[in-house]
Residue frames relative to the residue before (quaternion, step in Angstrom):
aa qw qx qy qz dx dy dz
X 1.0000 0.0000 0.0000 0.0000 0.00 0.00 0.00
X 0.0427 -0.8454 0.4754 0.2399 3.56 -0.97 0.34
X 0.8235 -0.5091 0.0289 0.2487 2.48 -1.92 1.14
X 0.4901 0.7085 -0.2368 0.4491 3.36 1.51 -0.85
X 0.7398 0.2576 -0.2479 0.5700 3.61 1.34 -0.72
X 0.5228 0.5373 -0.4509 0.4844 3.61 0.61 -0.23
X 0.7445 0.3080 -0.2854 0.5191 4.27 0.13 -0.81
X 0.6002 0.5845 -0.5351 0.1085 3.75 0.04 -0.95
X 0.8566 0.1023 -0.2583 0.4348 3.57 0.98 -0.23
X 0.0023 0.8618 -0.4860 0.1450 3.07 1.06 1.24
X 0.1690 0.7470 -0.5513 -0.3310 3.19 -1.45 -0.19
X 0.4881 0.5484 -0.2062 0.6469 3.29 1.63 0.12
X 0.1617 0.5862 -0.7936 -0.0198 4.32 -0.74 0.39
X 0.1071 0.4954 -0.8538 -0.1186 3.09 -1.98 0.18
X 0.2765 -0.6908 0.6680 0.0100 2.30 -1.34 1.54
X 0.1153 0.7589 -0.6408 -0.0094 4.09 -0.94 0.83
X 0.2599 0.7161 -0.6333 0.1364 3.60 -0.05 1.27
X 0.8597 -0.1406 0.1557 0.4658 3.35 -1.73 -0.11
X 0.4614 -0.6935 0.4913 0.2547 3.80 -1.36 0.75
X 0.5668 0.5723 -0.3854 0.4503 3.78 0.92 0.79
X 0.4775 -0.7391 0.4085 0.2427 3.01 -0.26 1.89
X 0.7146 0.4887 -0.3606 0.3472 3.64 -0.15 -0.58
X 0.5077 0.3791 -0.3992 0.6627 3.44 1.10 -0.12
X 0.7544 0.2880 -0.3860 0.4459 3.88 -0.15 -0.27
X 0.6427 0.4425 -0.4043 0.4772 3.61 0.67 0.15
X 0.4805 0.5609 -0.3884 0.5510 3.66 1.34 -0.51
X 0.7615 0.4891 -0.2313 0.3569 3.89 0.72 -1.37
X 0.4324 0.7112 -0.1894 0.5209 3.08 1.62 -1.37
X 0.6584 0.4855 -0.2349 0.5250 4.03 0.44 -1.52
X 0.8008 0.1227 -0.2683 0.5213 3.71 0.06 -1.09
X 0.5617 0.6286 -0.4380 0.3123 3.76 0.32 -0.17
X 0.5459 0.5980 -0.2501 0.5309 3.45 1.57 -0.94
X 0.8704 0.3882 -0.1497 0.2631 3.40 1.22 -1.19
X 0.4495 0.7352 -0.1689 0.4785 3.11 2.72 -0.15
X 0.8528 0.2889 -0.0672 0.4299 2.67 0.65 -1.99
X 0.7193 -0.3747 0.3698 0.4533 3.77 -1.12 0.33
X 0.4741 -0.6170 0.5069 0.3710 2.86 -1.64 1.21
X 0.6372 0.4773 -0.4246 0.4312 3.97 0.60 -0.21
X 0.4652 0.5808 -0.5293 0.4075 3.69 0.35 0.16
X 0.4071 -0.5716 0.7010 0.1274 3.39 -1.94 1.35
X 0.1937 -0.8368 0.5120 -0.0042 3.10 -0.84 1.02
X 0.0195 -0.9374 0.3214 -0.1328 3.36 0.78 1.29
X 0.3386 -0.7150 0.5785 0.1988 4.05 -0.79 1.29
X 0.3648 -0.4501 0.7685 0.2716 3.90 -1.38 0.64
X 0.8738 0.2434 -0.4024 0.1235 3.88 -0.67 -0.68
X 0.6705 -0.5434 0.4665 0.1939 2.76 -2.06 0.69
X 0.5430 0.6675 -0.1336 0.4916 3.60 1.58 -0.44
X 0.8397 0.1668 0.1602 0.4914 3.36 0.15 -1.04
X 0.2866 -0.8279 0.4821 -0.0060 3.54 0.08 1.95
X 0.4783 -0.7048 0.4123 0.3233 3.72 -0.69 1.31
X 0.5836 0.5640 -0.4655 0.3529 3.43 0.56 0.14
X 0.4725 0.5931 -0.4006 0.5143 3.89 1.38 0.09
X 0.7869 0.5370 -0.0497 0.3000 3.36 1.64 -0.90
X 0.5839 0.6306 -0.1628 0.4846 2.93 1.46 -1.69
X 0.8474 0.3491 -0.3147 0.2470 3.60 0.40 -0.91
X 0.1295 0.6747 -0.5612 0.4616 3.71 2.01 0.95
X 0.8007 0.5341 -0.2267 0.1490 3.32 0.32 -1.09
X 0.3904 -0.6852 0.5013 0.3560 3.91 -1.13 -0.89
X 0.7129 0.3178 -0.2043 0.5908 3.24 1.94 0.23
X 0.0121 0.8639 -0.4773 -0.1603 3.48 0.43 0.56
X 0.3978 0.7943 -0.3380 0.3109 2.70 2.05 -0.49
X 0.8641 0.3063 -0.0050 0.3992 3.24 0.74 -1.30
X 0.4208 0.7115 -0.2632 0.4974 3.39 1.60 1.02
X 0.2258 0.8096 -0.4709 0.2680 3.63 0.22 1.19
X 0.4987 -0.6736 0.4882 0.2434 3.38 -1.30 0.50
X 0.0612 -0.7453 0.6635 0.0239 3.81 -0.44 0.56
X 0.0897 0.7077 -0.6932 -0.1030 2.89 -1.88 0.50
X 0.5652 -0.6936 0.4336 0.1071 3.33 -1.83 0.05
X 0.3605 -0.7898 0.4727 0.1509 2.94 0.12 1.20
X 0.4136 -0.7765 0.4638 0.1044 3.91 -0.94 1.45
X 0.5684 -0.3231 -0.7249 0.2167 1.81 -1.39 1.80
X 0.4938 -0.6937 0.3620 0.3794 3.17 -0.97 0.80
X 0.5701 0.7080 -0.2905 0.2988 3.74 1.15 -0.73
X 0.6596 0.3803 -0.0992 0.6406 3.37 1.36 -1.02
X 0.6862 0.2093 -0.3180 0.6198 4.19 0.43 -0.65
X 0.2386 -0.6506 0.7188 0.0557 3.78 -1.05 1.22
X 0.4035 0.6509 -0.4346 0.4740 3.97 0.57 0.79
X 0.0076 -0.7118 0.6893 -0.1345 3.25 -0.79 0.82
X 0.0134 -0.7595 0.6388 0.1225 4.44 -1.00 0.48
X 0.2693 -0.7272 0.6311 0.0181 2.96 -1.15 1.60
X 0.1500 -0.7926 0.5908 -0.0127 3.54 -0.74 1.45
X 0.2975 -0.7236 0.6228 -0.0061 3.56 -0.71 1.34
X 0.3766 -0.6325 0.6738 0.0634 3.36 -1.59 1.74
X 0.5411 -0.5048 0.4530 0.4971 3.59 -0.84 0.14
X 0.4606 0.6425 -0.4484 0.4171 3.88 1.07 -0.56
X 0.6759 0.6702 -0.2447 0.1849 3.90 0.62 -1.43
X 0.2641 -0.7294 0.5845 0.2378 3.50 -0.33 0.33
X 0.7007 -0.5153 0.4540 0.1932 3.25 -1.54 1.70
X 0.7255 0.3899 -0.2236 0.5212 3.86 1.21 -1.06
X 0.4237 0.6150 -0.4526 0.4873 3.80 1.22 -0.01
X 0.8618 0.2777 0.0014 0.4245 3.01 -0.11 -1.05
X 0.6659 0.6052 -0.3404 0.2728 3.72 0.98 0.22
């Protein structure tokens, strides 16, 4: 599928590719440019802190790290980790 159809009516991305920032700042660039300007733009890794990320963007506001609590099927829990970049409504 491409990426252009998968975000256009997004309001939520998680985004869980490779740990190597420059590929998430490459993704970050067109993802900023697909998906709605209201859409939370959100990192799966545990590695790499959305502030390395957010400023590719036009919303740092809306750019946070999320994770999944294991197994993910049985814990319904998910932690949303805020960059000083993050907006109080991202993440609430």
């Amino acid at each position: 599928m491409l990426l252009s159809v998968a975000v256009k009516d997004a309001d939520y991305v998680i985004e869980a590719i490779l740990e190597v920032l420059d590929l998430k700042r490459k993704i970050y660039t067109e993802l900023d440019k697909l998906a709605p300007k209201h859409a939370i733009l959100a990192t799966n890794s545990s590695y790499i802190v959305s502030s390395r990320i957010a400023d590719v963007t036009s919303r740092p506001d809306k750019v946070c790290n999320l994770h999944f609590f294991n197994p993910a099927l049985v814990m319904k829990l998910a932690e949303i980790v805020q960059g000083s970049h993050t907006c109080n409504l991202t993440s609430g």
